[in-house]
C-alpha positions as CSV (number, residue, x, y, z in Angstrom):
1,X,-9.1,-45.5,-118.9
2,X,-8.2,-43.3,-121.2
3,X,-4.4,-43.5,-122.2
4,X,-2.3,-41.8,-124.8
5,X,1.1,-42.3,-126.2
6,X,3.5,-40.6,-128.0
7,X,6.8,-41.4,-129.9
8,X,9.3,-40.6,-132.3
9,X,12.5,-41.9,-134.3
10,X,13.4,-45.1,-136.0
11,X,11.4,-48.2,-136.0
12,X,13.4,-48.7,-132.6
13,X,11.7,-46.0,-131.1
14,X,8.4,-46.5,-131.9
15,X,8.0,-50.7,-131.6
16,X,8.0,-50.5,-127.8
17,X,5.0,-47.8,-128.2
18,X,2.6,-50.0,-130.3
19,X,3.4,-53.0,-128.2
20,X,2.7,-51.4,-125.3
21,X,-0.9,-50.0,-126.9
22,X,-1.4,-53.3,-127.9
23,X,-0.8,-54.7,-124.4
24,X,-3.3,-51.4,-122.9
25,X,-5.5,-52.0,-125.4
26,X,-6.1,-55.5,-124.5
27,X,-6.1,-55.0,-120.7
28,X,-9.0,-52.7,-121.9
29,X,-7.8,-49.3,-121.9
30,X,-9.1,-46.6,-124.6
31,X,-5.5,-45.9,-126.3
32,X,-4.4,-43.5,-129.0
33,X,-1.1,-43.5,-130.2
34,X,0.9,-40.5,-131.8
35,X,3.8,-41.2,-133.9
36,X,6.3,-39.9,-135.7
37,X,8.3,-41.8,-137.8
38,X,11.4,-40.3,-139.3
39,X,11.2,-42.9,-142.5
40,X,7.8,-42.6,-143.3
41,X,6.8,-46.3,-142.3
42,X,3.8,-47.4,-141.9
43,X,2.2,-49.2,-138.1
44,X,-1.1,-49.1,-139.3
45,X,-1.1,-53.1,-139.7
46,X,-0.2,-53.3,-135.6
47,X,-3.0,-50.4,-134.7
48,X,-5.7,-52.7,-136.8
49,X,-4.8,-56.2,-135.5
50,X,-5.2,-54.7,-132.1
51,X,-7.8,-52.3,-132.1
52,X,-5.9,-49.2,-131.0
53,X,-6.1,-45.6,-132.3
54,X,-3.1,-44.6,-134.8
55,X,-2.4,-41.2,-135.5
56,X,1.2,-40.8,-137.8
57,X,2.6,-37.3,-138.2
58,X,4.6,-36.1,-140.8
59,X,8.1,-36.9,-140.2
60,X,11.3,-34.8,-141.1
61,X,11.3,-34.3,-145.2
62,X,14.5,-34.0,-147.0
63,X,12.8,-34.7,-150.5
64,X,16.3,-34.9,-152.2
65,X,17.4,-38.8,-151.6
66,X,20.5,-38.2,-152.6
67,X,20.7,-35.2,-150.1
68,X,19.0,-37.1,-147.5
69,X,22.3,-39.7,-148.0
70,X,24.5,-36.7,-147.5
71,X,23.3,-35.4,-144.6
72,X,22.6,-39.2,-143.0
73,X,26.1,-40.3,-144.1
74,X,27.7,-36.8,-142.7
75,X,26.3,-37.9,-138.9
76,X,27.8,-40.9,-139.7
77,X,31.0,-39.2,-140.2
78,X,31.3,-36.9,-137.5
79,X,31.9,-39.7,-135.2
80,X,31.7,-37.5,-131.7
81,X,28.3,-38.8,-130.4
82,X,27.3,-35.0,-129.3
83,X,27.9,-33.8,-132.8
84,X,25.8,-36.3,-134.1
85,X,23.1,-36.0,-131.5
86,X,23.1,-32.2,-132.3
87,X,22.7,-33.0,-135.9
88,X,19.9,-35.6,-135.2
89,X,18.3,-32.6,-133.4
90,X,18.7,-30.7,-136.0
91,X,17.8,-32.6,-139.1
92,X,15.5,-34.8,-137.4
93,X,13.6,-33.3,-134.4
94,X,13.5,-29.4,-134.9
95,X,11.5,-30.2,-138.4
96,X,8.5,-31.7,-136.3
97,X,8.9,-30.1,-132.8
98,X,5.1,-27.4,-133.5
99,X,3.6,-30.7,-135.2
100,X,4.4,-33.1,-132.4
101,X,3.6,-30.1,-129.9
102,X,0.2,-29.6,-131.4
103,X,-0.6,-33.3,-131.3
104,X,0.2,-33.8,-127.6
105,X,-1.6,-30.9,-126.6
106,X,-4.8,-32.7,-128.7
107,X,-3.6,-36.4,-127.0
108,X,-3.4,-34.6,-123.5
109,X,-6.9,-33.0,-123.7
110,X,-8.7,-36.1,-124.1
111,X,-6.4,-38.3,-121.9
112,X,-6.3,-38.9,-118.6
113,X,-3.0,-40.6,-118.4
114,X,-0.5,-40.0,-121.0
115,X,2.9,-42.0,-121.8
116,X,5.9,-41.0,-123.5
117,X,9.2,-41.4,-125.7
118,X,11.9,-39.9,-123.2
119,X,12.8,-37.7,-126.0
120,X,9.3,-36.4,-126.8
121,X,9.6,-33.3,-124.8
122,X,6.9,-31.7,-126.6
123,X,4.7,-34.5,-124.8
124,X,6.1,-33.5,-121.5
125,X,5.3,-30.0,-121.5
126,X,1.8,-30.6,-123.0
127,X,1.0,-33.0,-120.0
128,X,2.2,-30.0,-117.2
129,X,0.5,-27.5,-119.2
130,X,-2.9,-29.4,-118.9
131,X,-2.1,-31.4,-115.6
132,X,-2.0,-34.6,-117.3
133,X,-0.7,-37.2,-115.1
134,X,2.9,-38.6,-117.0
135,X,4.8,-41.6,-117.3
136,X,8.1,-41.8,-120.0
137,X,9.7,-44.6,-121.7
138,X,13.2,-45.1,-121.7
139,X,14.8,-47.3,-125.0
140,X,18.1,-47.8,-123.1
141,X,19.4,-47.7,-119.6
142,X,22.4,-45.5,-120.0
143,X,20.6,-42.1,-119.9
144,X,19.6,-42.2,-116.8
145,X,22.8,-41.1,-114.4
146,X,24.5,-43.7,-111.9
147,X,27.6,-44.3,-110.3
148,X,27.8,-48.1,-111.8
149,X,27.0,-47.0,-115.5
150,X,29.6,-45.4,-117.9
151,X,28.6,-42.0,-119.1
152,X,27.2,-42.0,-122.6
153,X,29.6,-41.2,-125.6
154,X,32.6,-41.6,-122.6
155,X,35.7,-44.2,-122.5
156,X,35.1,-46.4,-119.0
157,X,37.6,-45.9,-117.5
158,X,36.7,-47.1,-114.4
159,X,33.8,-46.5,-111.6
160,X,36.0,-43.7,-110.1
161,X,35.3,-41.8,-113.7
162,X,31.7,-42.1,-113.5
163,X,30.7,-39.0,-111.2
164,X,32.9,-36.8,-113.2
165,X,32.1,-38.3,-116.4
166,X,28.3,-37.7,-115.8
167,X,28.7,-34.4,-114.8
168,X,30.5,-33.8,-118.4
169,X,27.9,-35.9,-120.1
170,X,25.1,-33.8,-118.3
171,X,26.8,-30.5,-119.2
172,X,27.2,-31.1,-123.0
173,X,23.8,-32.9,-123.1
174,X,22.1,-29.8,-121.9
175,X,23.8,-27.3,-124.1
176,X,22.1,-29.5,-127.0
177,X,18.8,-29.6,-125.5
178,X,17.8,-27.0,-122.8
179,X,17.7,-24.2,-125.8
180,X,15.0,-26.2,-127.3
181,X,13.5,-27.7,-124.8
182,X,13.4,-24.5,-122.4
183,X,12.3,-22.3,-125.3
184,X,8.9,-24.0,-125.2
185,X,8.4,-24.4,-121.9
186,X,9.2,-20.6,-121.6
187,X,6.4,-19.7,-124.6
188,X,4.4,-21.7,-122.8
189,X,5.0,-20.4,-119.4
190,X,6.4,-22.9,-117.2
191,X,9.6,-22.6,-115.5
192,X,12.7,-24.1,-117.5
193,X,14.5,-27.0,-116.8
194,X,17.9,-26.9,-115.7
195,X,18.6,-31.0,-116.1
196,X,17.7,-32.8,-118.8
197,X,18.6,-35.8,-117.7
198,X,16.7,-36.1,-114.6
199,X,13.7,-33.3,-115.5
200,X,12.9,-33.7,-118.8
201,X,14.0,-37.6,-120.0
202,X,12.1,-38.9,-117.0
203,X,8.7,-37.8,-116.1
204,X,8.5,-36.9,-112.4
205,X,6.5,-40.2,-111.2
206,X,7.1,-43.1,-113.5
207,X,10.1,-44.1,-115.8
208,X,9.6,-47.4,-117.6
209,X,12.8,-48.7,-118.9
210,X,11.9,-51.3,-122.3
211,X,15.2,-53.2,-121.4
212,X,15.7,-56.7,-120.6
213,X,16.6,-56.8,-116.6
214,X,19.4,-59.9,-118.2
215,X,21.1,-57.2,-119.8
216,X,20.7,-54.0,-117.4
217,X,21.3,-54.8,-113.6
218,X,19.3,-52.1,-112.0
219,X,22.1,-49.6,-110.2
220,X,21.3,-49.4,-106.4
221,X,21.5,-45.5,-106.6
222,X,18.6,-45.3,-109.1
223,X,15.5,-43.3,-107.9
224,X,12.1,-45.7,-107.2
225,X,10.7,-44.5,-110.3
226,X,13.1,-46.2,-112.4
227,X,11.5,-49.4,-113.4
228,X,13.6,-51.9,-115.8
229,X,10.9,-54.2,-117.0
230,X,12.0,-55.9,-120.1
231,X,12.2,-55.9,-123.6
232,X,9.0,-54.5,-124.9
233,X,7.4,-57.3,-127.9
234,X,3.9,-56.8,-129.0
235,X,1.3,-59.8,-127.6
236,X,1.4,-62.9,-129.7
237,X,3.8,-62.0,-132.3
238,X,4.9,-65.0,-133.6
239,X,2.7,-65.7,-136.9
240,X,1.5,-62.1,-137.5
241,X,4.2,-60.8,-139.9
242,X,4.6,-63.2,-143.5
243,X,7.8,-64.7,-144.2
244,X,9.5,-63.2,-147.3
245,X,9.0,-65.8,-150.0
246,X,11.5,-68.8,-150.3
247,X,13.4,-67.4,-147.7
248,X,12.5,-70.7,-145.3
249,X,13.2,-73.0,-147.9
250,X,16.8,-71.0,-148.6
251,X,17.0,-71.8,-144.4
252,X,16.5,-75.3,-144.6
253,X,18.5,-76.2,-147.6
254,X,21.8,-75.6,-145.5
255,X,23.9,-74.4,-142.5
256,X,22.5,-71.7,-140.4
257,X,23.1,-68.1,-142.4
258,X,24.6,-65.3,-140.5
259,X,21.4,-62.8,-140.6
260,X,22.9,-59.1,-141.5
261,X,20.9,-55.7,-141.2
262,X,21.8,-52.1,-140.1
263,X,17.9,-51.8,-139.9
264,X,16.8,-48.3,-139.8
265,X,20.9,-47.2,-140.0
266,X,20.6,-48.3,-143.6
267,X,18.7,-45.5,-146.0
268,X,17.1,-46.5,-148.9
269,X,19.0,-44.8,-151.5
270,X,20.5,-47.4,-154.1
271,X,24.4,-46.1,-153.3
272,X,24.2,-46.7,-150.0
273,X,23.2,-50.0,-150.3
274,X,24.9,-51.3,-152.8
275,X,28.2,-50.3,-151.2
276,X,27.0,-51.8,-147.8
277,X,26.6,-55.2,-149.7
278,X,29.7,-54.9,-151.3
279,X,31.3,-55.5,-147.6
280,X,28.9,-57.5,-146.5
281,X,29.5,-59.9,-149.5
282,X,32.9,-60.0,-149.6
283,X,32.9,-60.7,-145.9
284,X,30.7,-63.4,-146.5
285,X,33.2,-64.5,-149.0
286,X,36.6,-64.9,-146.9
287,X,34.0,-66.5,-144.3
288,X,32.7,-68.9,-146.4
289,X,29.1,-68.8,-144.8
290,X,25.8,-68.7,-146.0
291,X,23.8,-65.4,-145.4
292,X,20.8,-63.7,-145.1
293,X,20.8,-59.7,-146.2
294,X,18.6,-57.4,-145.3
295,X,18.3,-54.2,-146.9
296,X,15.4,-51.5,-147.5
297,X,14.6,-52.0,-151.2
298,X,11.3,-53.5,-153.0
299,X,13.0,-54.7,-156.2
300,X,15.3,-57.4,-155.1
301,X,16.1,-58.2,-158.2
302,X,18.2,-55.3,-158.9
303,X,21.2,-56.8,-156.9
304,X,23.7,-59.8,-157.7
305,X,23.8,-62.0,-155.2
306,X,25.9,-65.7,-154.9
307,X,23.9,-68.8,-154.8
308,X,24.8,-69.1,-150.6
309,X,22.8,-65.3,-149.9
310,X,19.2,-65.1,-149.8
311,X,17.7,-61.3,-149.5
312,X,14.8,-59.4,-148.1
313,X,13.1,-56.1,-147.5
314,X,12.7,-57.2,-143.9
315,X,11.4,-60.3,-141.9
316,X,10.1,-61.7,-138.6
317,X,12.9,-61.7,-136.4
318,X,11.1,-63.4,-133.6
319,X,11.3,-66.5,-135.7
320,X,13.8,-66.0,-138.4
321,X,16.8,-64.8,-136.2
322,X,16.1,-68.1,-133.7
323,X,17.4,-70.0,-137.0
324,X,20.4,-68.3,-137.9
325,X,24.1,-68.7,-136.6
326,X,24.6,-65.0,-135.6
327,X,23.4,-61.7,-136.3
328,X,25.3,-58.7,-137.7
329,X,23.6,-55.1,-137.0
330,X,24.2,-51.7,-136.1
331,X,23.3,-52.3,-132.1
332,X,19.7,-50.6,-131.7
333,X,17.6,-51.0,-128.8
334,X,15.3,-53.4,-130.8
335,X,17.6,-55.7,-132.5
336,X,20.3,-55.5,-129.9
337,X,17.2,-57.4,-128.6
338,X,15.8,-59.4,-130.6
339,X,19.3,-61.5,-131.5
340,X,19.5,-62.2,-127.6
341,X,16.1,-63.5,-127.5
342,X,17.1,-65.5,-130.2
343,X,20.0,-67.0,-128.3
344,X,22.2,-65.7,-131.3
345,X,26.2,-63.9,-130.8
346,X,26.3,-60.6,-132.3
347,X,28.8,-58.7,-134.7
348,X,27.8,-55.0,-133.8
349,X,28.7,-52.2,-136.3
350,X,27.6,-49.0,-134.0
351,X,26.8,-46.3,-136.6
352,X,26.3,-43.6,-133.2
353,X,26.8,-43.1,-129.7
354,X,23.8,-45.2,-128.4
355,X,24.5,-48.2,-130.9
356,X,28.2,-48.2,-129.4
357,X,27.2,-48.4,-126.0
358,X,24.5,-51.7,-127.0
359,X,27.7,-53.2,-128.2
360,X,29.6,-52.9,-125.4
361,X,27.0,-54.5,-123.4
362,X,26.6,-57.6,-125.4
363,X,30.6,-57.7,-125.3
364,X,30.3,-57.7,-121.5
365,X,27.8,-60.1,-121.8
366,X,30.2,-62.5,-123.8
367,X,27.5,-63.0,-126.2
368,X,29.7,-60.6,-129.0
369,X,32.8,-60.1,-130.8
370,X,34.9,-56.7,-130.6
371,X,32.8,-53.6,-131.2
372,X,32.9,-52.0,-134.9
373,X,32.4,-48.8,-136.0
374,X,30.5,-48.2,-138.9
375,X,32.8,-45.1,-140.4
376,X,35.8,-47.3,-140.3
377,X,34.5,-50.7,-141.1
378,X,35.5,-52.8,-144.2
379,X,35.1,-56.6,-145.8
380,X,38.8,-57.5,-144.0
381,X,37.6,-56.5,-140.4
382,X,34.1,-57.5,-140.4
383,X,34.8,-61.5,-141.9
384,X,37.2,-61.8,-138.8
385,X,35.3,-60.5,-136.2
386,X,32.8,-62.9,-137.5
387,X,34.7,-66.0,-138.1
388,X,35.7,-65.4,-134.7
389,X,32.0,-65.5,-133.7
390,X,30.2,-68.0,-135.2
391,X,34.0,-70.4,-134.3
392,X,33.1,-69.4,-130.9
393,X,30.9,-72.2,-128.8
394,X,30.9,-70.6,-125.5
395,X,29.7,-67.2,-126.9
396,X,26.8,-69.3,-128.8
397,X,26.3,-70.4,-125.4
398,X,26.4,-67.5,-123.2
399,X,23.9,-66.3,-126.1
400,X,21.5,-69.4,-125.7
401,X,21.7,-69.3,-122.0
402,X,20.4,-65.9,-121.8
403,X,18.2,-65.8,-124.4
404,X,16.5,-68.4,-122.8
405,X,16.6,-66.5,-119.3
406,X,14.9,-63.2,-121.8
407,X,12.3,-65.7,-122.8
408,X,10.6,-66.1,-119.2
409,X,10.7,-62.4,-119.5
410,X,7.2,-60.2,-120.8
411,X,8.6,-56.6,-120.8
412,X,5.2,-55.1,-122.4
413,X,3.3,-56.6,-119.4
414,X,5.2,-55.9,-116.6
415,X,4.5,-51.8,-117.8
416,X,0.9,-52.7,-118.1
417,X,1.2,-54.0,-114.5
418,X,3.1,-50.9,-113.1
419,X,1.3,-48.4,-115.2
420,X,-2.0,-49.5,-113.6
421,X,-0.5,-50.0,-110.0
422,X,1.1,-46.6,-110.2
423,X,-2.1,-44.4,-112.0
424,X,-5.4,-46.3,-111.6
425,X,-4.8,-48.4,-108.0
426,X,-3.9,-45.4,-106.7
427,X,-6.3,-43.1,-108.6
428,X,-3.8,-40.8,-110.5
């Protein structure tokens, strides 16, 4: 069969989408993949090892770095979680709405089943337009409205809150995105949507949610198209991405480090950093740990580091984070994750709305200390939220407990399982 995909965003967005072309392409589909990527990176690597078809768009250009560190650090700033997806929208999205348009018109034309990023509306109207049978991908479980989930970017205060709070979420989401949204679907001649939400984040048959089922407890009031089927990894994953050199041997010489990245949160723009790792290091200091750094920067050797840090551009976390005490991270989808996989406690600094509400579910989880916000963060805060952490043996044993029930788990293949039952089984 012949599937295509489409994504866009952060490495966060786009992981679930080559694993799950990995996983189609081995069950024997013919899969093409669209992405992207709003840091330029390259999946090419993933697309080769497992034989699927990569096509990478443009992403949004801002060819100042400094400017780009201006405009990232000013969401950042604005705090309010509809400011900042507003700004996302417009810094971000707008830039590559005709590109990704054009593509998923292309993808749709020579597929007959196409899958997308919840976000990728340009995918959805593309698929209508051509009567291309749909299924979306959802990154995390509170976009999708309940009466036993707290409304995005809200306080909880309490399940008597949630059916006004959605109805306030679903307001204020749709005056950021029906405009765009409904201004192509009008050019294009379909009817507009008056819910995003429930029309245009989740295609009409299928909704795959790439979240573990330990971590979201499907709500009973969920339509049957709402499938939670696990974190999405790529096949066989251990082994295919090199360890940084000497990092192992910095692992075994001592105590399990605390692993810390803001992954795609963290821009690669030399002031940024360095002022990140001035926390992290002096946090690391009143701690008195030994740590692992990541940060997105090819010459190491720029940075002072203490004998008891060791740092990289990235690594494997399926088999670096495993051998670590905890992780510190900015709460995405993907590393949220990957540390409880691991088994590892977390020290979440949410950088936006999404990233908070990750945080709050490992804190209900018991498998994390209290939430941090990345505007207001600093060295005195973040060392005792940790110490508190790693001093903690029942939250690194909540952690191991349900990292091992996350292991038993194959996210990717479950959606290979339901794609198929929903589109080929039953003929489209």
């Amino acid at each position: 069969m012949k599937i295509g995909l489409q994504t866009w965003g952060s490495e966060g967005d786009i992981r679930p989408f080559t694993s799950l072309s990995a996983a189609l392409k081995l069950a024997g589909h013919d899969v093409t993949l669209v992405v992207t990527d709003n840091a330029g990176r390259d999946y090419s690597g993933i697309a080769n090892r497992y034989g699927f078809n990569l096509k990478a768009l443009p992403g949004p250009i801002i060819s100042d770095k400094h400017e780009a560190a201006k405009v990232w650090q000013s969401i950042i700033d604005a705090g309010n979680p509809i400011k900042q997806a507003e700004m996302i929208m417009t810094y971000g999205f707008d830039p590559v709405i005709e590109s990704m348009y054009e593509a998923a018109k292309e993808l749709c034309a020579e597929s007959e089943l196409v899958v997308g990023h919840f976000f990728v509306f340009p995918l959805r109207v593309a698929a209508e337009k051509g009567k291309v049978p749909m299924a979306t991908v959802n990154i995390v479980h509170n976009c999708i409205p309940s009466n036993y989930i707290c409304p995005p970017g809200l306080p909880d205060l309490g399940k008597w809150f949630y059916p006004l709070g959605w109805k306030l979420v679903r307001i204020m989401i749709g005056k950021i995105f029906l405009p765009r949204v409904n201004a192509l679907r009008t050019r294009e001649g379909l009817a507009p949507n008056t819910d995003v939400m429930s029309q245009t984040w989740a295609a009409e048959r299928l909704n795959l949610l790439a979240v573990s089922p330990t971590i979201c407890n499907r709500p009973q009031d969920w339509d049957e198209k709402h499938h939670v089927c696990g974190f999405f990894n790529p096949p066989d994953e251990e082994g295919k991405e090199a360890w940084p050199g000497g990092l192992e041997s910095f692992i075994n010489a001592g105590s399990p480090p605390v692993y810390f990245t803001f992954g795609s949160m963290m821009l690669s723009d030399l002031t940024v950093i360095r002022k990140t790792l001035n926390i992290w290091q002096e946090a690391v200091k009143q701690v008195k740990c030994r740590a692992i750094m990541q940060v997105p920067w090819d010459d190491l050797s720029v940075f002072e580091i203490e004998s008891n840090i060791f740092m990289v551009n990235r690594s494997p976390y399926a088999e670096v984070f495993p051998r670590c005490s905890a992780i510190v991270h900015h709460g995405g989808a993907g590393t949220t994750q990957s540390s409880l996989l691991a088994g590892k406690p977390s020290v979440v600094v949410a950088h936006m709305a999404d990233q908070t509400f990750w945080g709050s579910e490992l804190e209900r989880l018991g498998v994390a200390g209290k939430l941090l916000q990345r505007k207001t963060f600093h060295p005195k805060k973040l060392a005792a939220i940790l110490l508190q952490v790693i001093s903690n043996p029942a939250m690194s044993c909540n952690a191991e407990a349900l990292g091992k029930k996350m292991s038993d788990e194959n996210g990717t293949l479950n959606a290979l399982h339901i794609i198929e039952e929903y589109f080929i089984s039953q003929s489209l």
